[in-house]
C-alpha positions in Angstrom: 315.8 133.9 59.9 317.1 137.5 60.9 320.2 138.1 63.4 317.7 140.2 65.2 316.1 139.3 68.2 312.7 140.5 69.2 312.2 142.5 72.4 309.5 141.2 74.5 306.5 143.7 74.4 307.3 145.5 78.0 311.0 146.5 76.3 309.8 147.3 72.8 309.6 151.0 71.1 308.0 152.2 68.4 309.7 155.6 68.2 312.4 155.9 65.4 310.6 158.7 63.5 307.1 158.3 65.1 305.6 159.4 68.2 306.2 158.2 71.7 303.2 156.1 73.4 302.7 155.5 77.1 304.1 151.9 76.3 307.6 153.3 75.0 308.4 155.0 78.3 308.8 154.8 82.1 309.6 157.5 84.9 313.6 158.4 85.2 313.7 157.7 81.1 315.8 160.7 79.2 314.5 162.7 76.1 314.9 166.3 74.6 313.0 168.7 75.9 312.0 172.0 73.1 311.7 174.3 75.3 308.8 177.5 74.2 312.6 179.6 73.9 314.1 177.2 71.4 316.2 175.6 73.6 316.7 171.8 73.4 317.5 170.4 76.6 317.6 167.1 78.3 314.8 166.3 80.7 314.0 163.3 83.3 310.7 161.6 82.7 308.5 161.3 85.6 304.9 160.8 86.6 303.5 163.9 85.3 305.2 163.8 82.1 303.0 159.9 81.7 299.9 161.7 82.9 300.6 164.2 80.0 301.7 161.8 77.4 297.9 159.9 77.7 296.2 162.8 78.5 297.5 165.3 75.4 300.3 163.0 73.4 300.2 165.4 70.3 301.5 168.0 72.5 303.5 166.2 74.5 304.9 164.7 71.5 305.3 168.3 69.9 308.1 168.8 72.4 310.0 165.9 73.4 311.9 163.8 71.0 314.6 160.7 71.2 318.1 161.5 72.4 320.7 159.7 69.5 322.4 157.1 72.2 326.3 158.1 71.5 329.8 157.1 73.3 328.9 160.2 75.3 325.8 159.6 76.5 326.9 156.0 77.7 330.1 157.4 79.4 327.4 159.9 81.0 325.7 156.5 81.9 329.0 154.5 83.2 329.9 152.3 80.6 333.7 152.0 79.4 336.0 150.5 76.9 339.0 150.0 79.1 338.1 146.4 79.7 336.8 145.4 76.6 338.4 144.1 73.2 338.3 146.8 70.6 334.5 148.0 69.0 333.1 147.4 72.2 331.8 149.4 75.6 329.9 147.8 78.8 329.2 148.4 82.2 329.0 146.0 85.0 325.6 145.2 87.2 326.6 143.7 90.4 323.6 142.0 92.7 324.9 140.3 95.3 327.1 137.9 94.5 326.1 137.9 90.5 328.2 140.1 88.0 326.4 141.0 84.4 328.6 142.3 81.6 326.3 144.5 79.9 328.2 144.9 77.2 327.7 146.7 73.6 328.7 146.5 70.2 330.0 150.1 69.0 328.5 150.9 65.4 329.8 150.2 62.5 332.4 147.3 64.8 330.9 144.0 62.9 330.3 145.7 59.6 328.3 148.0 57.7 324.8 146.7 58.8 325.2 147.4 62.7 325.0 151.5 62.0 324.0 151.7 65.6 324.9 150.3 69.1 324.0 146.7 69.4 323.8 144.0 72.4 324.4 140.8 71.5 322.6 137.8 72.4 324.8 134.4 72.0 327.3 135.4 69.8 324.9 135.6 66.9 321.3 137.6 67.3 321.3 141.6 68.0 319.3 144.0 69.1 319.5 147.3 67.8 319.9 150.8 70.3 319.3 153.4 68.7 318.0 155.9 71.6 318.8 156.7 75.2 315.5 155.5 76.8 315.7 152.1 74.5 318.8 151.8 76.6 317.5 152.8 79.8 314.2 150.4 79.4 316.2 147.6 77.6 318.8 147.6 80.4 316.1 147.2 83.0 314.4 144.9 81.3 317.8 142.6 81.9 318.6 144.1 85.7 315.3 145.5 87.3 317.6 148.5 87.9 316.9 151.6 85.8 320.4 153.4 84.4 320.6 156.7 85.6 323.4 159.2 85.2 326.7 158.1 86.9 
């Protein structure tokens, strides 16, 4: 059985190397933008982008691509390491009286095999995040609350 833990459908993506579909993302999601002068640039999913992606995805898949989820994107998002033990970053989701440690493995911090962030489930299954919109739509999966920029 594999340390891995299956996302249900509404959090899953099938993007490392392939296209997006209309099931890997949601409005306020983050990917590149190629712009028509070369530039690569960050861009905020929202409706129209959706109506694009069904209505032309080879296009719309011609110019956006995943952003690689790094330390910097997830200080952009809040997290930290101050109150963590080493190999490790989180952020806390407060709802009323309820605290969540959202908190991630850094790559590389159990070993070799976890080459990218990873959340951990009860000590022993993990699920791999390799992009920023995995993070964004697996962290609302958990919360309800999409993570925007801090």
């Amino acid at each position: 059985m594999s340390n891995e833990v299956q996302n249900p459908a509404s959090c899953q993506t099938a993007v490392s190397g392939s296209a997006f579909s209309i099931h890997d993302l949601k409005c306020g999601n983050i990917l590149n933008y190629d712009t028509a002068e070369g530039e690569i640039l960050p861009t905020v999913i929202d409706w129209q982008d959706l109506k694009w992606l069904t209505e032309d995805p080879k296009v719309f898949n011609l110019v956006h691509s995943p952003i690689p989820l790094t330390e910097e994107w997830l200080l952009k998002f809040g997290f930290s390491d101050k109150d963590y033990k080493r190999g490790y970053i989180g952020k806390d989701f407060k709802s009323g009286g309820m605290i969540l440690d959202f908190v991630l493995s850094k790559p590389f911090s159990k070993g070799e095999w976890n080459s990218t962030y990873t959340f951990n489930f009860e000590g022993h299954r993990f699920s791999k995040i390799e992009f920023v919109h995995e993070l964004q739509n697996f962290y609302y999966c958990l919360t309800g609350v999409m993570l925007s920029l801090s």
